[in-house]
C-alpha positions as a Markdown table, in Angstrom:
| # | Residue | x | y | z |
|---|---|---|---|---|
| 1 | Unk | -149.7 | 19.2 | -186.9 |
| 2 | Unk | -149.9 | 18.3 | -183.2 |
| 3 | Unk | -151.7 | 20.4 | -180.7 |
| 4 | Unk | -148.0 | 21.8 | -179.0 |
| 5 | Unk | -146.9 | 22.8 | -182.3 |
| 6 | Unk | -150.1 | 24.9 | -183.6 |
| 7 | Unk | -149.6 | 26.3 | -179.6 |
| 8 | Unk | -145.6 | 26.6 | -180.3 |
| 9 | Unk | -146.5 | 28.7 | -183.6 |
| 10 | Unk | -148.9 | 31.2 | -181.8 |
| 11 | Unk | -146.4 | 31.6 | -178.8 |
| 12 | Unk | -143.5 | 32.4 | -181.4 |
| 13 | Unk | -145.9 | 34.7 | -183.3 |
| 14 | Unk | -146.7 | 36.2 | -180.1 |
| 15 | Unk | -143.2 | 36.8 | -179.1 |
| 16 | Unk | -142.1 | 38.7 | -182.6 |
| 17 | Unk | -145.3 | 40.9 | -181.8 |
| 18 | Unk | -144.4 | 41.8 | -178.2 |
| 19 | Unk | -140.7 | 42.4 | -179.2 |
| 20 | Unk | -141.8 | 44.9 | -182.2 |
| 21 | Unk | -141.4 | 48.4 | -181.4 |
| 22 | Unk | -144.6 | 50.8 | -179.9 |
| 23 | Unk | -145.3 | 53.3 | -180.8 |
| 24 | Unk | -148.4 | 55.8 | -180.7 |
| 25 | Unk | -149.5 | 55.3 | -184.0 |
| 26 | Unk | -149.4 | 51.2 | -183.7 |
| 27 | Unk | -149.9 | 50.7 | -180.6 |
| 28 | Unk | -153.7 | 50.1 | -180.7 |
| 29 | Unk | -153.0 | 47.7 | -183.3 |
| 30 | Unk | -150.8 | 45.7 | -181.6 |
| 31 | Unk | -152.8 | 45.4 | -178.2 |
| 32 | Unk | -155.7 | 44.4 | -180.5 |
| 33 | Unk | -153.7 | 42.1 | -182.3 |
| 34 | Unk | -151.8 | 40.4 | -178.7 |
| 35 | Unk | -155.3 | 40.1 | -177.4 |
| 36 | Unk | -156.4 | 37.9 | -180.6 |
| 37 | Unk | -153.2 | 35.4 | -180.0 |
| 38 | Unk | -153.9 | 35.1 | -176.1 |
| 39 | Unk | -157.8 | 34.4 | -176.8 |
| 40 | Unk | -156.4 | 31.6 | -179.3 |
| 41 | Unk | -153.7 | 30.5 | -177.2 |
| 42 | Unk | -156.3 | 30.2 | -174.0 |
| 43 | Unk | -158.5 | 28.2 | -176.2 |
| 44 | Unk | -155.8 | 26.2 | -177.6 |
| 45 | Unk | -154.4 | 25.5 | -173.9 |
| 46 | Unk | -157.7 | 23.9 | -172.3 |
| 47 | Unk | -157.8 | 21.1 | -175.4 |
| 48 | Unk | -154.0 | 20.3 | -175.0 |
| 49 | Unk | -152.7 | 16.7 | -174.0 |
| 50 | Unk | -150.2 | 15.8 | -171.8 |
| 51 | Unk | -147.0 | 16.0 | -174.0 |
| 52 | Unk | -145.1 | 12.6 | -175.1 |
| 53 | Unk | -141.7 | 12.3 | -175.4 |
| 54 | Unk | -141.0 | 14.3 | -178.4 |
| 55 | Unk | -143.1 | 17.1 | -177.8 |
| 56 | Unk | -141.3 | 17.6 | -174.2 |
| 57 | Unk | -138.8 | 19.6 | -176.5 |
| 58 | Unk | -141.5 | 22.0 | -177.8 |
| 59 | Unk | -142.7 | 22.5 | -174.5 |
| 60 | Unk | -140.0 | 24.0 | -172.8 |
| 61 | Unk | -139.7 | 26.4 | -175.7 |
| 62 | Unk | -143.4 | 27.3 | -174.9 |
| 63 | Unk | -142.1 | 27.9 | -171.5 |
| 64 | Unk | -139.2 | 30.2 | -172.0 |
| 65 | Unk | -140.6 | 32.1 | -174.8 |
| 66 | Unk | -143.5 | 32.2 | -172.3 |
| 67 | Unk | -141.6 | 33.9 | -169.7 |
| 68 | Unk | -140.0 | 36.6 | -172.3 |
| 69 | Unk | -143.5 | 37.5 | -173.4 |
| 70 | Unk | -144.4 | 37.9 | -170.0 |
| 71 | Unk | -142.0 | 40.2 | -169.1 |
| 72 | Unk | -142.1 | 42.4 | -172.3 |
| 73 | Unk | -146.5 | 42.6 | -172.0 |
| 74 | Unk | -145.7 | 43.9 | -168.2 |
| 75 | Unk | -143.3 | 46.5 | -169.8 |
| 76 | Unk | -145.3 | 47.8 | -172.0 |
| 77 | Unk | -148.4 | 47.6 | -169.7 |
| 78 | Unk | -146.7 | 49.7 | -167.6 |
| 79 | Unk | -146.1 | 52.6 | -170.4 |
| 80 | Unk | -149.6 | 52.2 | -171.1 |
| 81 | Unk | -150.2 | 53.2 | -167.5 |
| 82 | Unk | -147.7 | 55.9 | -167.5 |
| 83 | Unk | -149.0 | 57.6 | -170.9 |
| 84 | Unk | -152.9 | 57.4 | -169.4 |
| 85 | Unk | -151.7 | 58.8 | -166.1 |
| 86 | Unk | -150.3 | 61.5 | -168.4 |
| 87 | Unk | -153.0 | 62.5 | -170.3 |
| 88 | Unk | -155.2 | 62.6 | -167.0 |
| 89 | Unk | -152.6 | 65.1 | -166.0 |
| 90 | Unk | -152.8 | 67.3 | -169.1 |
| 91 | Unk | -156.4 | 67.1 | -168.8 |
| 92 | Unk | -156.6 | 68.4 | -165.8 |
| 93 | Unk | -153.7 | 71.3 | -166.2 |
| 94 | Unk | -155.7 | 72.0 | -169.4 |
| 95 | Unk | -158.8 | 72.5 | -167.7 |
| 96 | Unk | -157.4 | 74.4 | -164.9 |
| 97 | Unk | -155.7 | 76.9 | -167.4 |
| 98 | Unk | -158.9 | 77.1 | -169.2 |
| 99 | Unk | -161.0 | 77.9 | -166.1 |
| 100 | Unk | -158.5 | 78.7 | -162.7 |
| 101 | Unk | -160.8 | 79.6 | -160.7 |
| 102 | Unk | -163.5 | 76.8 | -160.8 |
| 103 | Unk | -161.8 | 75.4 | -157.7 |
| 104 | Unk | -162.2 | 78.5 | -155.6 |
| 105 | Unk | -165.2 | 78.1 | -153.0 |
| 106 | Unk | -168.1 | 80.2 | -153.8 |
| 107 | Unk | -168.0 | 81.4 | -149.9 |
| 108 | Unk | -165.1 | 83.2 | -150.5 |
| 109 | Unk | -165.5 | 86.6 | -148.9 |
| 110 | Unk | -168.9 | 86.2 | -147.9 |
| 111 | Unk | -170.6 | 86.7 | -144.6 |
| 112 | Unk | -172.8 | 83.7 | -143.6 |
| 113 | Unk | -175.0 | 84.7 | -140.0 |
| 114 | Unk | -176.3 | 81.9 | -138.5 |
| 115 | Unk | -178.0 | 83.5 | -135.9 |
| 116 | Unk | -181.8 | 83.3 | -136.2 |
């Protein structure tokens, strides 16, 4: 096989990975496994040749598929954000339920005289 049509099979691969549904339990799995097919497809892309005539067709497949992928890894980036910024939260509700006054100044009530 050419070089565009290994690079068209790990782009369509790609896209039936990004398009699966996440969820908690899969979705270490899955980042793992989308990071594997963009190491191989960066690799792939610097020992590409300029396409001929027939592979033209292949490449604007690349291209659009390309552009779905694209779109679908910034959606789920961003629930990846949104679930971390969660857990920061319940950590920190968590912690302040455990322990509500660690925030309160140790000063509180004291008299401090400065005067020497």
């Amino acid at each position: 096989m050419s070089g565009w049509a290994d690079f068209l099979l790990i782009t369509k691969e790609l896209d039936e990975l990004v398009h699966r549904p996440v969820h908690e339990k899969n979705r270490v799995s899955i980042v793992e496994h989308v990071e594997g097919l963009l190491d191989r497809r960066d690799t792939m892309l610097r020992d590409l040749t300029q396409p001929v005539d027939e592979e033209k067709v292949m490449v604007q497949e690349v291209l659009q598929r390309d552009l779905r992928i694209n779109q679908k890894l910034e959606f789920l980036f961003s629930g990846l954000k949104r679930d971390m910024r969660n857990m920061k939260k319940q950590k920190s509700s968590k912690q302040r339920y455990i322990n509500p006054y660690q925030s309160v100044s140790g000063y509180d009530g004291t008299y401090v005289d400065h005067k020497k």
